[in-house]
N, C-alpha and C positions, 0 to 999 in steps of 0.2 A: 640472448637468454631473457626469459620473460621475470620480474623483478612486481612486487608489491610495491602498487602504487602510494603506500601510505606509512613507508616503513621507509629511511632516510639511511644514507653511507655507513652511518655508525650503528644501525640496526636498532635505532629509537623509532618508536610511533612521531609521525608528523603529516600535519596538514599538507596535501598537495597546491604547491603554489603554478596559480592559473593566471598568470598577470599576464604571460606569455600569450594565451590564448586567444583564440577570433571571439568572439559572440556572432553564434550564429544561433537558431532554431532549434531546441531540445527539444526530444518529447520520449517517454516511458509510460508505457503498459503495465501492470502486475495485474496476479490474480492469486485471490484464497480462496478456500472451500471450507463450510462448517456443515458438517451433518447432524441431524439431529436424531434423538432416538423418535420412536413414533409416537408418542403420546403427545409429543411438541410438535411434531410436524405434523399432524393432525390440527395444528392450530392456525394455521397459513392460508390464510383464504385472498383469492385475489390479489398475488405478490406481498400482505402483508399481516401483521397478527398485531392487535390493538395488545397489550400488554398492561399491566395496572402500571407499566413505567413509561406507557407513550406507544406510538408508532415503533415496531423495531426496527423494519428499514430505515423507515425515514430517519431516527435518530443513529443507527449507522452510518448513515452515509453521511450525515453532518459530523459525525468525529471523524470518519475517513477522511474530510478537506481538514478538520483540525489536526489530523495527526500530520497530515502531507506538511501544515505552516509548521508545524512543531520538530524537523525530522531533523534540525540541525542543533539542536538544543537536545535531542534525544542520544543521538549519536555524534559521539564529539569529535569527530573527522570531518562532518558535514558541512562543505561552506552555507551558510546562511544565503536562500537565495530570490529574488525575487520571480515569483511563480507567477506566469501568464494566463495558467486555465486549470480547473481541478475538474474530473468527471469521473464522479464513483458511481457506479454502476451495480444494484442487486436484483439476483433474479430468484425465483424460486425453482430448485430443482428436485427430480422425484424422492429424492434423500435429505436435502436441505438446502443452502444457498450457495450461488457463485456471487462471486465480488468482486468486479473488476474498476482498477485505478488507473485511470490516464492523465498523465500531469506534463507540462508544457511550461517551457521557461524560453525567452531571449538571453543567454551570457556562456559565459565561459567555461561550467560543468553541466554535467547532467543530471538528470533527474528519476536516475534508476531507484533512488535509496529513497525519494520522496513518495515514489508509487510503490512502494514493497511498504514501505510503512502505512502509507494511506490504505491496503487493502487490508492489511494485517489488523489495525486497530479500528476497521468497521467490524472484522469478526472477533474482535474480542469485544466491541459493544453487543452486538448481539448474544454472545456467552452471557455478558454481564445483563443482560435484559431477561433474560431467558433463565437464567440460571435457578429463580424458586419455583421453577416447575420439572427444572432435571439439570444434574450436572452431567449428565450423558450423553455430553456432546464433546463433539471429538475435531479441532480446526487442521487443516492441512491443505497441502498444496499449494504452500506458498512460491511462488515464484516471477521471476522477471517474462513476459510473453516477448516485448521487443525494446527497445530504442532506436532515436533515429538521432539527428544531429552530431555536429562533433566531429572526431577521426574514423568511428567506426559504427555501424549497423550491426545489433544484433537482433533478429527472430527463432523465437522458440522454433524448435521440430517438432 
């Protein structure tokens, strides 16, 4: 029977203890979508929109590698872990942007919850960039695409 990995005999929250485990090769995918309404996405020239707060890609994807160092301090389950490669990725799409986080660790867990974070908190940098010219932006599709390392693979359908 399949059992919460985070939730202990006596039905208390508890960190999963990894002392047991190989270190081998992790790696995790996520991706978000933020759409915008048109009067902002009429701003998007050549994957990027100069903002009176900076590049908004470019300073997405730097809180995207900050959120990914940050996701054990965010989420208090998360072993604190040392991350091999962070790769935030934005594109511009005909409604607004994809987001996509690849993140790579050597040890003992994975690094699902460090690219779900890292795609997440580029799209809310970009909200937070964007936001005094429309709050009419709508984020979603957050989701895990794959991992690899570990006991088990998973890829999205």
């Amino acid at each position: 029977m399949e059992h919460l990995s985070h939730v202990n005999e006596k039905g208390n929250a508890s960190m999963v203890d990894v002392s047991e485990k190989s270190d081998t090769l992790r790696q995790a995918t996520a991706v978000a979508e933020i759409i915008f309404p048109d009067n902002l996405n009429q701003l998007f020239q050549n994957n990027e929109y100069q903002s009176p707060k900076g590049p908004v890609f470019q300073t997405a994807r730097i809180s995207g590698i900050q959120g990914v160092k940050q996701t054990s301090t965010l989420i208090p389950l998360c072993h604190p872990l040392a991350i091999t490669g962070i790769d935030v990725q934005i594109e511009k799409t005909e409604k607004g942007a994809h987001i996509q986080c690849t993140v790579k660790t050597f040890g003992k867990t994975g690094v699902e919850m460090e690219a779900l974070t890292g795609a997440s908190v580029a799209a809310l940098t970009i909200y937070d960039m964007c936001k005094a010219m429309s709050f009419e932006m709508e984020i979603g599709g957050v989701k895990l695409l794959e991992k690899f390392g570990g006991k088990s693979t998973y890829i999205s359908k």
